[in-house]
N, C-alpha and C positions, 0 to 999 in steps of 0.2 A: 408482441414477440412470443410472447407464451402460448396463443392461440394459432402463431402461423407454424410452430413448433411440434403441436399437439400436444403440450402439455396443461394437464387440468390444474383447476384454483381458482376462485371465487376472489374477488375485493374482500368480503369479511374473512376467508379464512388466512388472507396473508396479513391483516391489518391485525390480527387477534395474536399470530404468532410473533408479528414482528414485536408489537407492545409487548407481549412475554417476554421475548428475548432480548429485546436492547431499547425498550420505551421510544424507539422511533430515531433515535442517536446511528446513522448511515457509519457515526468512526468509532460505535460500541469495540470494545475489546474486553475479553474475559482471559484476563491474568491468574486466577488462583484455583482454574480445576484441573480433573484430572489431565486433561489433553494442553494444556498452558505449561502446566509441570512436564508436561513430553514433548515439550518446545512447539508446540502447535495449538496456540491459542485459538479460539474462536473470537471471528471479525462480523463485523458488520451488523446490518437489519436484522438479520436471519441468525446471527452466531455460526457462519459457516466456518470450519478450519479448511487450513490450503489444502489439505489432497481432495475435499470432499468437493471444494470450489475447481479444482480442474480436472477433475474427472465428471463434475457435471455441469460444469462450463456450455454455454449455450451461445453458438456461434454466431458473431454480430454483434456479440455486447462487450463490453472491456474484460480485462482479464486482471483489474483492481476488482479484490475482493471485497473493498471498501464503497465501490461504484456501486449503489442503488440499483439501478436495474441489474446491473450484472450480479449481484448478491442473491437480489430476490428469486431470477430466475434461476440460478444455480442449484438454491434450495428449492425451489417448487419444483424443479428436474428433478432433485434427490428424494422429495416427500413422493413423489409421482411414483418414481420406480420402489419404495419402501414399504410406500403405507398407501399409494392409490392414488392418492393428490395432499397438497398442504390441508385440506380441507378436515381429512382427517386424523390432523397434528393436534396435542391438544395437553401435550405437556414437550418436555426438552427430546431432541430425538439425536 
């Protein structure tokens, strides 16, 4: 999906941020920071919050933030247009 998209990512750099962000748990949820207190927790593999998951929502995949592929690609869409690719993620973004 991510390849017929043109979005860039490597296996180690999504494996490296996912373990960062939520040890690999697809129903991670972060309840106690700042964007949680602003009613928009961060979900999933990736710790994506809702606006950040449908605005880079990647068509074809669910539009459950909770959904694995749809998570992952969401954020490697968002590290793409941010930082270049997830690749060069390497702390919380």
């Amino acid at each position: 999906i991510m390849a017929r998209n043109k979005i860039p990512g490597t296996y180690n750099g999504i494996h490296r941020n996912v373990m960062r962000e939520s040890s690999g748990n697809p129903l991670a949820i972060n309840n106690w920071d700042s964007n949680a207190k602003a009613g928009i927790p961060s979900k999933g593999l990736l710790q994506v919050i809702d606006p950040t998951f449908k605005a880079y929502h990647v068509p074809g995949t669910s539009m459950n933030p909770y959904d694995p592929v749809a998570n992952i690609t969401a954020a490697c869409n968002y590290a793409a247009h941010k930082y270049g690719s997830i690749d060069n993620v390497n702390g919380a973004y």
